[in-house]
py3Dmol code that shows the C-alpha trace and the ligand (Angstrom):
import py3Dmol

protein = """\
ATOM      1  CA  UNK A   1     -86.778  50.576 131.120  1.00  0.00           C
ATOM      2  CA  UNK A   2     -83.727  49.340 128.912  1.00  0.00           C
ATOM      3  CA  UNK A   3     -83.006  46.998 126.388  1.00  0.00           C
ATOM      4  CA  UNK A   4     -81.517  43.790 128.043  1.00  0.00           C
ATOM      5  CA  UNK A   5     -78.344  43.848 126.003  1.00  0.00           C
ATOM      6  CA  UNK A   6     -78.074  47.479 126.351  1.00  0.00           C
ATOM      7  CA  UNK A   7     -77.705  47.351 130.109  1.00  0.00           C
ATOM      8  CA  UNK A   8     -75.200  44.516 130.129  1.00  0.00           C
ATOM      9  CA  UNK A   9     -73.506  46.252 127.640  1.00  0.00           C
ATOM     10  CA  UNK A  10     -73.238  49.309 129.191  1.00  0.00           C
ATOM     11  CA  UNK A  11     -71.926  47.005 132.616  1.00  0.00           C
ATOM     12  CA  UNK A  12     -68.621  45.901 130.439  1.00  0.00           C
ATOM     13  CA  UNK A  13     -70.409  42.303 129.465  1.00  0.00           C
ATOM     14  CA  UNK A  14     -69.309  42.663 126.154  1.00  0.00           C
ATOM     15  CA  UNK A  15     -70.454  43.804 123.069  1.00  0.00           C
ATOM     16  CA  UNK A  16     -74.185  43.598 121.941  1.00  0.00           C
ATOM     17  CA  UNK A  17     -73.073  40.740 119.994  1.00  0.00           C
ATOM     18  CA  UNK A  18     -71.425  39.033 122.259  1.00  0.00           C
ATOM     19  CA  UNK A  19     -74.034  39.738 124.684  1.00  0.00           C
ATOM     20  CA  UNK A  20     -76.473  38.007 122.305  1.00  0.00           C
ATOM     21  CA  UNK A  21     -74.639  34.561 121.588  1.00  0.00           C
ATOM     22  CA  UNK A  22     -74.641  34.511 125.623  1.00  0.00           C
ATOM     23  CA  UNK A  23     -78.183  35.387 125.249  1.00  0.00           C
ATOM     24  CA  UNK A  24     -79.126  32.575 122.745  1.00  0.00           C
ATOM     25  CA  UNK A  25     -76.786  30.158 124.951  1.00  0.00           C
ATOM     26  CA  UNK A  26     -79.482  30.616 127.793  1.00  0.00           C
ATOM     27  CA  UNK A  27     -76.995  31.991 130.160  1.00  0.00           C
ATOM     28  CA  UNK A  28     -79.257  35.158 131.110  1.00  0.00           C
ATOM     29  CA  UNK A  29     -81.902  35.056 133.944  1.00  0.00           C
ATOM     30  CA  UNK A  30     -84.331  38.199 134.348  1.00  0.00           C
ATOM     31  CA  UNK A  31     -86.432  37.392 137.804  1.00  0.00           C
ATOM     32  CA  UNK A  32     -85.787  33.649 137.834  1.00  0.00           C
ATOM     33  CA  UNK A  33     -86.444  33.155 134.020  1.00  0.00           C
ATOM     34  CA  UNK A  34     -83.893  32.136 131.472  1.00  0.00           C
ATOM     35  CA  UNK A  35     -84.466  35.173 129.026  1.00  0.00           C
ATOM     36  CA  UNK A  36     -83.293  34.353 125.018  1.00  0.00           C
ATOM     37  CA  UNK A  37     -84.453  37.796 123.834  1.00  0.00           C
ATOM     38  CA  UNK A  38     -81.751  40.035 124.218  1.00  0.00           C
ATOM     39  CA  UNK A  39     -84.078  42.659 123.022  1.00  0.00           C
ATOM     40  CA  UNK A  40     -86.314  42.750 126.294  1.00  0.00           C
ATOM     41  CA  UNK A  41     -86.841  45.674 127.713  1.00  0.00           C
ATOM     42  CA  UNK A  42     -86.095  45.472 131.874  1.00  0.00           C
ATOM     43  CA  UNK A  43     -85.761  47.729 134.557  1.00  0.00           C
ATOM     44  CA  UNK A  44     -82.067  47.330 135.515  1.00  0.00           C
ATOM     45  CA  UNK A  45     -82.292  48.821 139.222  1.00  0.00           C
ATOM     46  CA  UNK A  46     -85.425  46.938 140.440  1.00  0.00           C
ATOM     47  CA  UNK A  47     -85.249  43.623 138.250  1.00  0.00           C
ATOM     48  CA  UNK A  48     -82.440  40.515 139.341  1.00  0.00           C
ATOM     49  CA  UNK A  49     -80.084  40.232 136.247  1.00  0.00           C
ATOM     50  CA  UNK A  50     -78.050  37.634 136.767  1.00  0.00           C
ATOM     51  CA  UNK A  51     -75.593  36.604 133.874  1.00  0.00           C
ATOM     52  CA  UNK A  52     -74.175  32.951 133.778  1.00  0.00           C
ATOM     53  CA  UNK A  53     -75.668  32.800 137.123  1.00  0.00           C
ATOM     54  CA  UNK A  54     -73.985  35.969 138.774  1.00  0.00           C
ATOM     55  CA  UNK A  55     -76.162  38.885 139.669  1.00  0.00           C
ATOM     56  CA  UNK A  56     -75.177  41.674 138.131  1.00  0.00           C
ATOM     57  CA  UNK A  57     -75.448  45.541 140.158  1.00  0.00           C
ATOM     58  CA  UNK A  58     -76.378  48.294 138.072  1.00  0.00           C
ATOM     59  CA  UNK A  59     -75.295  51.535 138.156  1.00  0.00           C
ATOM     60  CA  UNK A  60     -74.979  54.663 135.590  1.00  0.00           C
ATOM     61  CA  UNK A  61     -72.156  56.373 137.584  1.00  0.00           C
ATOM     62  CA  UNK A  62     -69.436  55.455 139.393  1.00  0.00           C
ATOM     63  CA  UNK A  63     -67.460  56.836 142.313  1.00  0.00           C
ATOM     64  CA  UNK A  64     -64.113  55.808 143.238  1.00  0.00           C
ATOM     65  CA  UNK A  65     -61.888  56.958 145.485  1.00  0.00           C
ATOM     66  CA  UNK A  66     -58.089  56.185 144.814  1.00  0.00           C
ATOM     67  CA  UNK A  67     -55.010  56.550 146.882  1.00  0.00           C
ATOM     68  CA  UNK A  68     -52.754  57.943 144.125  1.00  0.00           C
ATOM     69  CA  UNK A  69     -48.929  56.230 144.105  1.00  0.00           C
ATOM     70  CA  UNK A  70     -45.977  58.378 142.707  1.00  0.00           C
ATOM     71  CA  UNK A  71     -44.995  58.322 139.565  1.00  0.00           C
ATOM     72  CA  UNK A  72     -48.680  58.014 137.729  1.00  0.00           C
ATOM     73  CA  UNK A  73     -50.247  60.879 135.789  1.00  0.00           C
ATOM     74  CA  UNK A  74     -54.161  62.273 137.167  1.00  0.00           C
ATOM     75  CA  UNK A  75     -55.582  62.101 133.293  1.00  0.00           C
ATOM     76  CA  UNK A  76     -57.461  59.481 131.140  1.00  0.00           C
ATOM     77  CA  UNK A  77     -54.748  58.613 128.645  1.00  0.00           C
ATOM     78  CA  UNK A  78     -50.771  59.604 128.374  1.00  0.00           C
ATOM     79  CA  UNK A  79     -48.565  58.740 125.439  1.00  0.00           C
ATOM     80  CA  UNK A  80     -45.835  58.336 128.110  1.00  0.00           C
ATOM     81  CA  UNK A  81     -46.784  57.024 131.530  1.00  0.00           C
ATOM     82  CA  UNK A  82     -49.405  55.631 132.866  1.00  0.00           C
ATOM     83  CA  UNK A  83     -52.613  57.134 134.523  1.00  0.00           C
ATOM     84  CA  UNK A  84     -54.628  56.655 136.893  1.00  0.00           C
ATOM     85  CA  UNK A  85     -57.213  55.051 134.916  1.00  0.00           C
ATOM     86  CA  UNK A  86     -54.840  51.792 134.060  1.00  0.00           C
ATOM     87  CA  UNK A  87     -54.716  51.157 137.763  1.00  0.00           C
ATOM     88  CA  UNK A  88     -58.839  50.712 137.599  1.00  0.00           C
ATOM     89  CA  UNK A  89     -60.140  47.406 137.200  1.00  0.00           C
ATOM     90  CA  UNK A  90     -61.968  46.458 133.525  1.00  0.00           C
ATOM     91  CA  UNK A  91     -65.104  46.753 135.371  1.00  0.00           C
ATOM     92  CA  UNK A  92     -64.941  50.109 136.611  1.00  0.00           C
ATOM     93  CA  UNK A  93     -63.179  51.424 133.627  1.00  0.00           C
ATOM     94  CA  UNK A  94     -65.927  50.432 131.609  1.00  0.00           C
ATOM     95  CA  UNK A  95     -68.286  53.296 133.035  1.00  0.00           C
ATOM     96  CA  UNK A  96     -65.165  56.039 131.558  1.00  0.00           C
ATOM     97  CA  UNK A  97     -64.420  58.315 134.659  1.00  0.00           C
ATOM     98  CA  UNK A  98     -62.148  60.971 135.196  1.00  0.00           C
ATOM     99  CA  UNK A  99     -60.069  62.212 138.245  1.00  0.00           C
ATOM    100  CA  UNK A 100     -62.017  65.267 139.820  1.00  0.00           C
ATOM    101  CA  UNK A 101     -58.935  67.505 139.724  1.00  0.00           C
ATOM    102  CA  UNK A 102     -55.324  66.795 139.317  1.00  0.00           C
ATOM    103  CA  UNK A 103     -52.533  65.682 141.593  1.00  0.00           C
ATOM    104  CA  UNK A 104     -49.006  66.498 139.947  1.00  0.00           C
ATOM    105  CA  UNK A 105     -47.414  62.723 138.528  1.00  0.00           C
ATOM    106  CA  UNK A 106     -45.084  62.917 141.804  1.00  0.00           C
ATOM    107  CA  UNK A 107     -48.003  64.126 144.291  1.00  0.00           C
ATOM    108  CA  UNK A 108     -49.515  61.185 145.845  1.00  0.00           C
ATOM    109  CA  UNK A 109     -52.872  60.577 147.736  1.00  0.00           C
ATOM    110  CA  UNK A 110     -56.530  61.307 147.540  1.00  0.00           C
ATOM    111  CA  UNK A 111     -57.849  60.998 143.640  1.00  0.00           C
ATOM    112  CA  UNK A 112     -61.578  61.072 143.558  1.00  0.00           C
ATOM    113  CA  UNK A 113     -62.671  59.644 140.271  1.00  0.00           C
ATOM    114  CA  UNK A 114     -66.539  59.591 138.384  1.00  0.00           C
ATOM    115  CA  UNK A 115     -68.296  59.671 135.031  1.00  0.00           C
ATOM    116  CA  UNK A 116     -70.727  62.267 137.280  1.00  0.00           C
ATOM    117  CA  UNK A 117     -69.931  65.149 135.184  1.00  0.00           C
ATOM    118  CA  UNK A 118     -71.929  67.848 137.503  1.00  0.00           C
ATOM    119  CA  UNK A 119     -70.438  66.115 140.170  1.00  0.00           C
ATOM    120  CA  UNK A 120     -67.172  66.919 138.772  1.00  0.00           C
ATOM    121  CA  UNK A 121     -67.941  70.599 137.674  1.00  0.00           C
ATOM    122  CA  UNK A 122     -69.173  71.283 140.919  1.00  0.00           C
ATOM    123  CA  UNK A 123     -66.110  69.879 143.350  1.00  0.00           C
ATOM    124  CA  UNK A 124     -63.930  71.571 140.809  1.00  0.00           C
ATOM    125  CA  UNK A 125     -65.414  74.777 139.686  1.00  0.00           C
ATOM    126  CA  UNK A 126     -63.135  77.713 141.066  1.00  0.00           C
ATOM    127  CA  UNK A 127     -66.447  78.990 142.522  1.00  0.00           C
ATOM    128  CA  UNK A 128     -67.898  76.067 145.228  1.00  0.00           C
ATOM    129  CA  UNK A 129     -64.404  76.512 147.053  1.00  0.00           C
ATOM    130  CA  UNK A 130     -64.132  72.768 148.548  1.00  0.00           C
ATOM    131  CA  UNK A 131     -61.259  72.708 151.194  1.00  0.00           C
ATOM    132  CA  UNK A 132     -58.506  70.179 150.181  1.00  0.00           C
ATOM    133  CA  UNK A 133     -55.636  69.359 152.752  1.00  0.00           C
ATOM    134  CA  UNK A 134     -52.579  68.593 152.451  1.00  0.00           C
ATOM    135  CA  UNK A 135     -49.482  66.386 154.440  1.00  0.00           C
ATOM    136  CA  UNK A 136     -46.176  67.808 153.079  1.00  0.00           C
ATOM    137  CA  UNK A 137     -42.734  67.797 153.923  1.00  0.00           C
ATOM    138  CA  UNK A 138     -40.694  70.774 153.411  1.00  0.00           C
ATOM    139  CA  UNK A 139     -37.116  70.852 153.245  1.00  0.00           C
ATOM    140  CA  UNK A 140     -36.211  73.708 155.513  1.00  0.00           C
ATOM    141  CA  UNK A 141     -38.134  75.080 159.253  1.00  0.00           C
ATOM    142  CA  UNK A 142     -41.395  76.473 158.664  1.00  0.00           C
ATOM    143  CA  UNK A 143     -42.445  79.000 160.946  1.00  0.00           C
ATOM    144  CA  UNK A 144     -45.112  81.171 162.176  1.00  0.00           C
ATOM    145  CA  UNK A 145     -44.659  84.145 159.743  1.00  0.00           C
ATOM    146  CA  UNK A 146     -45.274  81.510 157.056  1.00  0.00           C
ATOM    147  CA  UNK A 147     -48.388  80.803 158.843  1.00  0.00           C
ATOM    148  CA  UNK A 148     -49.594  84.654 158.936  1.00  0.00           C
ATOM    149  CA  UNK A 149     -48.229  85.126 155.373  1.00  0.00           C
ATOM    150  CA  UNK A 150     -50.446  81.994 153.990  1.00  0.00           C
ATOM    151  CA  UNK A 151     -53.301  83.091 156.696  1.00  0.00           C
ATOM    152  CA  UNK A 152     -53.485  86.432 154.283  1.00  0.00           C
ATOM    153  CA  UNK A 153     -53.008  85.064 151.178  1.00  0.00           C
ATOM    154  CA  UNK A 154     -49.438  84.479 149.594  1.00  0.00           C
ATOM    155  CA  UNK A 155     -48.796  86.352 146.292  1.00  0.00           C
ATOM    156  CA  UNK A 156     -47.377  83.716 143.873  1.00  0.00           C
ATOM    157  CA  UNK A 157     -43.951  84.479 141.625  1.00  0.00           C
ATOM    158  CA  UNK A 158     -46.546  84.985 139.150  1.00  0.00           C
ATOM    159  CA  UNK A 159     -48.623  87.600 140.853  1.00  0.00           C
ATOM    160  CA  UNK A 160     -51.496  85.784 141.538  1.00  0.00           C
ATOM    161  CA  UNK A 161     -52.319  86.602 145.030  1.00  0.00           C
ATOM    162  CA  UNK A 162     -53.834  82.916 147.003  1.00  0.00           C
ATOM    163  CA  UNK A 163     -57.001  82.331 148.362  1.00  0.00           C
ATOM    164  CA  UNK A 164     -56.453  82.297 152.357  1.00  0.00           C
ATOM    165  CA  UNK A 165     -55.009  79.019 153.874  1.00  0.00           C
ATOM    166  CA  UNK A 166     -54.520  77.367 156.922  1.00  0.00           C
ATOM    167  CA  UNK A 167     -51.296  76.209 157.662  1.00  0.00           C
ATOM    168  CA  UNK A 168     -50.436  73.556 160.696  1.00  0.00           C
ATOM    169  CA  UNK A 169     -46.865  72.869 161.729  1.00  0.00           C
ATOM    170  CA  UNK A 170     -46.676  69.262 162.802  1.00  0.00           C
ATOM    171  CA  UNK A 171     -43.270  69.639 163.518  1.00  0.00           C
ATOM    172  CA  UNK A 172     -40.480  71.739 162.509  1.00  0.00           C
ATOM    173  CA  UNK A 173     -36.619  72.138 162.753  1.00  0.00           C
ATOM    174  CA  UNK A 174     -33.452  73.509 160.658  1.00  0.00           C
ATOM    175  CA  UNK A 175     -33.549  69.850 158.874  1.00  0.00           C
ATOM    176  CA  UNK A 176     -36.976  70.493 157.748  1.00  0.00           C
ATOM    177  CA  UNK A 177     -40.107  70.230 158.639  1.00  0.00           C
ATOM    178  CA  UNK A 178     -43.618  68.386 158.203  1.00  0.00           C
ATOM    179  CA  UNK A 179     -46.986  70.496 158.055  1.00  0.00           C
ATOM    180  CA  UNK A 180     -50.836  70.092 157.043  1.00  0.00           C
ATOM    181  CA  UNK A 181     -52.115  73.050 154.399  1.00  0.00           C
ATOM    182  CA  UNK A 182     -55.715  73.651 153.713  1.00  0.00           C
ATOM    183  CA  UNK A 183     -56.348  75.151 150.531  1.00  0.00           C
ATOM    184  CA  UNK A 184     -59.678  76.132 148.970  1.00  0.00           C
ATOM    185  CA  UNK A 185     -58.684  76.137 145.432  1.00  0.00           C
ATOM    186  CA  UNK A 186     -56.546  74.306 142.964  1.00  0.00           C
ATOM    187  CA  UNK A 187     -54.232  76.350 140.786  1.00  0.00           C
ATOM    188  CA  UNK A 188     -51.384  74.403 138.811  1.00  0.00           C
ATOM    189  CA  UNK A 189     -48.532  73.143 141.569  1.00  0.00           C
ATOM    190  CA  UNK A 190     -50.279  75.412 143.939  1.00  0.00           C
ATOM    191  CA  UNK A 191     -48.705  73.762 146.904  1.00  0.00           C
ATOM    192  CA  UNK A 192     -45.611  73.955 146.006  1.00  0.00           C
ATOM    193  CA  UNK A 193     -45.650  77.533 144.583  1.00  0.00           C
ATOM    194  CA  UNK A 194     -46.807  78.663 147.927  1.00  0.00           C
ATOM    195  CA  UNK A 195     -44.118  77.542 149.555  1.00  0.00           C
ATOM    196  CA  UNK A 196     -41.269  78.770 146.532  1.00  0.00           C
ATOM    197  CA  UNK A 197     -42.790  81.950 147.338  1.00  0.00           C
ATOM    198  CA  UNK A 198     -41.884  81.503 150.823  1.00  0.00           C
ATOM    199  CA  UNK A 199     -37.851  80.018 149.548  1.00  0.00           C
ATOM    200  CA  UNK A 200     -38.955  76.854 150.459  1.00  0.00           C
ATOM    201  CA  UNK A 201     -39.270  73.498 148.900  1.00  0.00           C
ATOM    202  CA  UNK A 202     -42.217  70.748 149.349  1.00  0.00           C
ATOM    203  CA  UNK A 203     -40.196  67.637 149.086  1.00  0.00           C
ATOM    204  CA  UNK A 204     -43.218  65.431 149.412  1.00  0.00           C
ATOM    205  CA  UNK A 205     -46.616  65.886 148.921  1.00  0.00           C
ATOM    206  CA  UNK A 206     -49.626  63.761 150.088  1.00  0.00           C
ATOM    207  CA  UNK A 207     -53.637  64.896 149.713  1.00  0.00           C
ATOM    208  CA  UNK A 208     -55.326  63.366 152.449  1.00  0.00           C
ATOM    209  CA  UNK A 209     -58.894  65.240 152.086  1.00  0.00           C
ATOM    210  CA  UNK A 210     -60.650  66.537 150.124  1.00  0.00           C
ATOM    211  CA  UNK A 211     -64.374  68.049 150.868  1.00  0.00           C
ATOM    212  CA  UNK A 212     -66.030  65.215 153.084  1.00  0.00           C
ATOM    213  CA  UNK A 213     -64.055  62.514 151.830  1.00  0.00           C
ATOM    214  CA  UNK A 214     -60.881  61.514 153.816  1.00  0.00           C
ATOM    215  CA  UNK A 215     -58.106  58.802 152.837  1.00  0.00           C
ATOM    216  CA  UNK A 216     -58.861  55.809 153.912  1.00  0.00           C
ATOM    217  CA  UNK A 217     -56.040  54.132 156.048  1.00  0.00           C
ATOM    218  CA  UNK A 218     -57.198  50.887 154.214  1.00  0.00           C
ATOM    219  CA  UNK A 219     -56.117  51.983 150.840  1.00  0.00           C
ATOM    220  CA  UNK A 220     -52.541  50.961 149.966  1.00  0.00           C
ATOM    221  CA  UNK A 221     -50.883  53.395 147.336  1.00  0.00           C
ATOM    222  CA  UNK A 222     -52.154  52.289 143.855  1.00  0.00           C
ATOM    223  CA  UNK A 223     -55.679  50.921 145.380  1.00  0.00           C
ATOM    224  CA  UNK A 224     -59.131  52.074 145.193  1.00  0.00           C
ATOM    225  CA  UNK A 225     -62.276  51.777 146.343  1.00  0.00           C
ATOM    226  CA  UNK A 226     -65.802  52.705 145.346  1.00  0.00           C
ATOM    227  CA  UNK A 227     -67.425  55.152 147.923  1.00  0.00           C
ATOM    228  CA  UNK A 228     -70.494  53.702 149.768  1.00  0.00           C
ATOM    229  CA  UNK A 229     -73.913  55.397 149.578  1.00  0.00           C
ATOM    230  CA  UNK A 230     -73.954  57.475 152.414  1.00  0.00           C
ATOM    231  CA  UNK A 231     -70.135  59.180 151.353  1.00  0.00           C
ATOM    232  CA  UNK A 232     -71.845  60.136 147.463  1.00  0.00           C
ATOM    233  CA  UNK A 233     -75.016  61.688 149.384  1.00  0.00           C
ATOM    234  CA  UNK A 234     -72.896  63.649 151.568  1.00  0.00           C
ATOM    235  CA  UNK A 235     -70.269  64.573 148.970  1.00  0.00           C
ATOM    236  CA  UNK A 236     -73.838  65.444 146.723  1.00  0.00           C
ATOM    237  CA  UNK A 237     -74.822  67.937 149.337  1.00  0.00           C
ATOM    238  CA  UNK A 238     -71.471  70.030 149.384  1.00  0.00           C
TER     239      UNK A 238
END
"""
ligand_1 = """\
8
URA
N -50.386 71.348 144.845
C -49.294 70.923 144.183
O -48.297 71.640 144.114
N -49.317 69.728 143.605
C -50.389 68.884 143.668
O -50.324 67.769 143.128
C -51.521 69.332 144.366
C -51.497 70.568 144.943
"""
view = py3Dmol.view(width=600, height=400)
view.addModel(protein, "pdb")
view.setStyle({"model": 0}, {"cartoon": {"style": "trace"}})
view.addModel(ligand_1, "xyz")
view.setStyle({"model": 1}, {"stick": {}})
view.zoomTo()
view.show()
């Protein structure tokens, strides 16, 4: 049980003053009844809130999945351009999540975001491996030593020797070529330091899994979408 104007609070109604004056204006119904004291305490899952008659859904966490556009940042605030939180609505933004990994500011595709913070551990800790793939174009033929080489793990410039990956070739030529890359972890740029290692270039780079959750052909780039029941339990169970 919660304090009335702490759960519409908490929902992005406005402050607990605010919430009060819309409280003492009679514009708060609890079960039917017009409820004055902000100070009640309700059960926000099982009780009908409805504020200035709109009923109101309660959650503590929020999942969103985003199709990421070019040219925004995967963090919660930039000094310089803007993230993926500005493209949130008020209402979701309210509940303060962050992207569950990063896409580079020029990558652009599936962004899961949440306030779950286990949730976000777990789908990111180096140690749960969840697969990610990947749609990128590369500017010159890739071929099937690339696929053995990436099949055994590619040693980075750096050293640092990959995780295996599966490499697709969707088509390929001397002009370039387009492939799908499943990865199992996420080091910094690691798609496109696989392929430097191998002399070539990702030109564009699009995430269209991740785990269970697959980009939805219904997202433009820029829009999101919270994730429906059954997709958190399933994501939960990874
Ligand atoms: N690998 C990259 O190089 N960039 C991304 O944004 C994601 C994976």
């Amino acid at each position: 049980m919660e304090r009335l104007d702490k759960v519409l609070a908490n929902l992005g109604y406005g402050s607990r003053k605010e919430i009060r004056k819309i409280a003492k204006n009679g514009e708060i119904e609890v079960d039917g009844k017009i409820i004055k004291d902000f100070s009640m305490k309700v059960d926000p899952y099982n009780s009908e809130i409805k504020v200035a008659g709109e009923k109101i859904f309660y959650r503590e966490y929020v999942y969103i999945l985003m199709n990421k556009p070019d040219g925004v940042v995967s963090a919660t605030v930039d000094n310089y351009d803007e993230t993926v939180i500005d493209l949130l609505s008020p209402e979701l933004q309210v509940f303060n999540p962050a992207p569950v990994g990063r896409l580079d500011k020029d990558t652009v595709g599936l962004l899961f975001l949440t306030n779950d913070g286990d949730l976000n551990h777990r789908l990111t800790s180096p140690k749960h491996h969840v697969d990610k793939v990947y749609y990128a174009e590369i500017d010159k033929s890739v071929d099937e030593e690339d696929i053995e080489v990436f099949k055994n793990g590619v040693t980075l410039e750096d050293g640092y020797e990959c995780l295996p990956a599966k490499l697709e070739i969707i088509n390929a030529n001397e002009h370039g070529s387009e492939i799908l890359l499943t990865i199992s972890e996420g080091k910094f740029h690691q798609v496109k330091r696989m392929f430097k290692a191998r002399e070539k270039e990702v030109v564009f780079l699009k995430r269209v899994k991740m785990g269970p959750l697959e980009l939805d052909d219904s997202l433009d780039e820029g829009t999101f979408r919270e994730l429906t029941e059954e997709e958190v339990k399933v994501l939960k169970a990874i």
